[in-house]
C-alpha positions as CSV (number, residue, x, y, z in Angstrom):
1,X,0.6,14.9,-5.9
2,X,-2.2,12.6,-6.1
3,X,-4.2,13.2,-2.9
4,X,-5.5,14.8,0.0
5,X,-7.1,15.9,3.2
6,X,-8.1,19.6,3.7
7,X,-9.9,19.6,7.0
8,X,-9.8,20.8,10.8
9,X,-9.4,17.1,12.6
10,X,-9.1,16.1,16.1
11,X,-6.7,13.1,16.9
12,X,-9.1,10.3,16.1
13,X,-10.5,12.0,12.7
14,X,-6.7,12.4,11.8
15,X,-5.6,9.0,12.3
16,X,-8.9,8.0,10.7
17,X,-7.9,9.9,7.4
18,X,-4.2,8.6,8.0
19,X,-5.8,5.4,7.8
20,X,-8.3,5.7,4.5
21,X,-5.1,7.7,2.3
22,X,-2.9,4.8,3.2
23,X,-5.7,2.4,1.7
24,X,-6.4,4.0,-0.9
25,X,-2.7,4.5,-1.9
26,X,-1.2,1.1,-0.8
27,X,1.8,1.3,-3.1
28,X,2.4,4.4,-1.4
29,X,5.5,3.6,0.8
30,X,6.7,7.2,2.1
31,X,4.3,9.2,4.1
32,X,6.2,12.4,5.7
33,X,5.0,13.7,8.9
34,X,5.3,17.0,10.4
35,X,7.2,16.5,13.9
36,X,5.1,19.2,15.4
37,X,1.5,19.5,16.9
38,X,-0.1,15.7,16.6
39,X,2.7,14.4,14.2
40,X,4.8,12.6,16.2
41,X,1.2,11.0,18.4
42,X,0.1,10.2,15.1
43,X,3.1,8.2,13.9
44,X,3.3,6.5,17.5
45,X,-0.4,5.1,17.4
46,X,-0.1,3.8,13.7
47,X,3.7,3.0,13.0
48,X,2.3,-1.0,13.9
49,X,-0.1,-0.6,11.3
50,X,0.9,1.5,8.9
51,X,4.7,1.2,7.6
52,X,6.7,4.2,5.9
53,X,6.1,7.4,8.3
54,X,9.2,9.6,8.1
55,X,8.9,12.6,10.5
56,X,10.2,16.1,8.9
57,X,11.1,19.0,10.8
58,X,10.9,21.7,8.4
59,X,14.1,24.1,7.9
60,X,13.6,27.8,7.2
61,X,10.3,29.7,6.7
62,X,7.8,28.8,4.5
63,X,8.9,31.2,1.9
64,X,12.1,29.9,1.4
65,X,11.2,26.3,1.0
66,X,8.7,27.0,-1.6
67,X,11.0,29.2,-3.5
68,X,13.5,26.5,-3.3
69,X,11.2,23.7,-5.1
70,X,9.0,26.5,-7.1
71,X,11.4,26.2,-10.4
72,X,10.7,22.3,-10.9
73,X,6.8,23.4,-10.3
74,X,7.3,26.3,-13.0
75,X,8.9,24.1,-15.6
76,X,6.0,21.2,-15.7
77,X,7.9,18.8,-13.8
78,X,4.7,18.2,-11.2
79,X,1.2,16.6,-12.2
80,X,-2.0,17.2,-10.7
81,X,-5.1,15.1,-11.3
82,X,-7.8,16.8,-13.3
83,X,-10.0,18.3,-11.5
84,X,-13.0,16.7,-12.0
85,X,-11.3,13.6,-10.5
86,X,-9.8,15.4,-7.4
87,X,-12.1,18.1,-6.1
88,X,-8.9,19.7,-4.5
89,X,-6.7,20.7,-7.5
90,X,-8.8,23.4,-7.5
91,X,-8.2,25.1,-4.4
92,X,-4.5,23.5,-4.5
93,X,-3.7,25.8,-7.2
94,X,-5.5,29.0,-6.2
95,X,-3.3,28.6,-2.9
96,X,-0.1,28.4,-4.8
97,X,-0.7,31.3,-7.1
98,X,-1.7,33.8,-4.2
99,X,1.0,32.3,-2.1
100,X,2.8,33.9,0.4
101,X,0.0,37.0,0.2
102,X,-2.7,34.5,0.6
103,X,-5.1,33.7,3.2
104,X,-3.8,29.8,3.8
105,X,-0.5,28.5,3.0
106,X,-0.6,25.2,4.3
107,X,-0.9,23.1,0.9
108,X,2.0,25.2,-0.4
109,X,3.9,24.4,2.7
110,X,2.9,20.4,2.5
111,X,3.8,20.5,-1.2
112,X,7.1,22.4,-0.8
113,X,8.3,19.7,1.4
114,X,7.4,16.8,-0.3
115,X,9.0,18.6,-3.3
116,X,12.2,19.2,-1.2
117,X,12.4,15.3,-0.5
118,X,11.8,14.6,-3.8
119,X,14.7,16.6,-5.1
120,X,16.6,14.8,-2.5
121,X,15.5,11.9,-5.1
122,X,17.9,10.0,-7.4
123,X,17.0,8.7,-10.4
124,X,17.6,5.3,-10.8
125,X,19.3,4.4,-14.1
126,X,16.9,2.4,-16.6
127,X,17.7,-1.2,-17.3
128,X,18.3,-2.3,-20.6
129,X,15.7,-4.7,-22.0
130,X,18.3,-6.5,-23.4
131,X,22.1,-7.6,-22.7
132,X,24.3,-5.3,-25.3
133,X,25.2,-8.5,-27.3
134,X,21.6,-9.4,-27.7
135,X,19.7,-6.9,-30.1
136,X,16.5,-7.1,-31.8
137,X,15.6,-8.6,-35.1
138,X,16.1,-6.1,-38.0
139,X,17.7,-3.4,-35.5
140,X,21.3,-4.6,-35.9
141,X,22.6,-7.6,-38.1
142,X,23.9,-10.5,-36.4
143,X,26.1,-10.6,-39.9
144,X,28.1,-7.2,-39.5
């Protein structure tokens, strides 16, 4: 997770952050969008602009969903910036360790389904550097 928006936006501040994440992450190429409230306007106004909006509809409750991507979070497999470079982490993590008891759930929720998708993910073998007759000086002999 690298970045961001925690904030109470109406439908021109929203596309306006839509807009500043996707320039500040241009390699980004998947950005998943609630199909619920202003999702699916949000999508429809920038989809010209802005390429790789997906629209979710989340399955189950919120519970369930974090549960189901919680054991790749428990055993290091997710990275946060520090948080003197993202200002967020902070609160990011206070939210998941109170979570579902907490006040606001709606960067676990965010998280859980990006992590969902993710798992979804796989991983694409490694190339070798190298065809298998080749090898590098002093790593095989070319005489045995």
């Amino acid at each position: 997770m690298l970045d961001q928006v925690r904030d109470r936006l109406d439908f021109p501040g929203t596309l306006l952050a839509v807009r500043r994440l996707s320039a500040r992450w241009p390699n980004v190429t998947l950005k998943l969008v609630e199909d619920k409230a202003n999702g699916p306007a949000v999508i429809q106004s920038l989809r010209h602009e802005i390429a790789g909006f997906v629209e979710v509809n989340p399955e189950g409750g919120k519970a369930s969903r974090a549960a189901a991507a919680s054991p790749q979070l428990e055993s290091g497999n997710w990275y946060l910036p520090h948080p003197m470079l993202a200002s967020w982490v902070e609160e990011f993590i206070g939210e998941c360790a109170a979570f579902p008891a907490g006040a606001h759930d709606d960067q676990v929720d965010a998280w859980s389904e990006g992590a969902k998708r993710l798992l979804r993910v796989k991983a694409k073998p490694v190339p070798q550097p190298y065809p298998e007759r080749y090898y590098p000086l002093g790593e095989r002999s070319w005489m045995t």
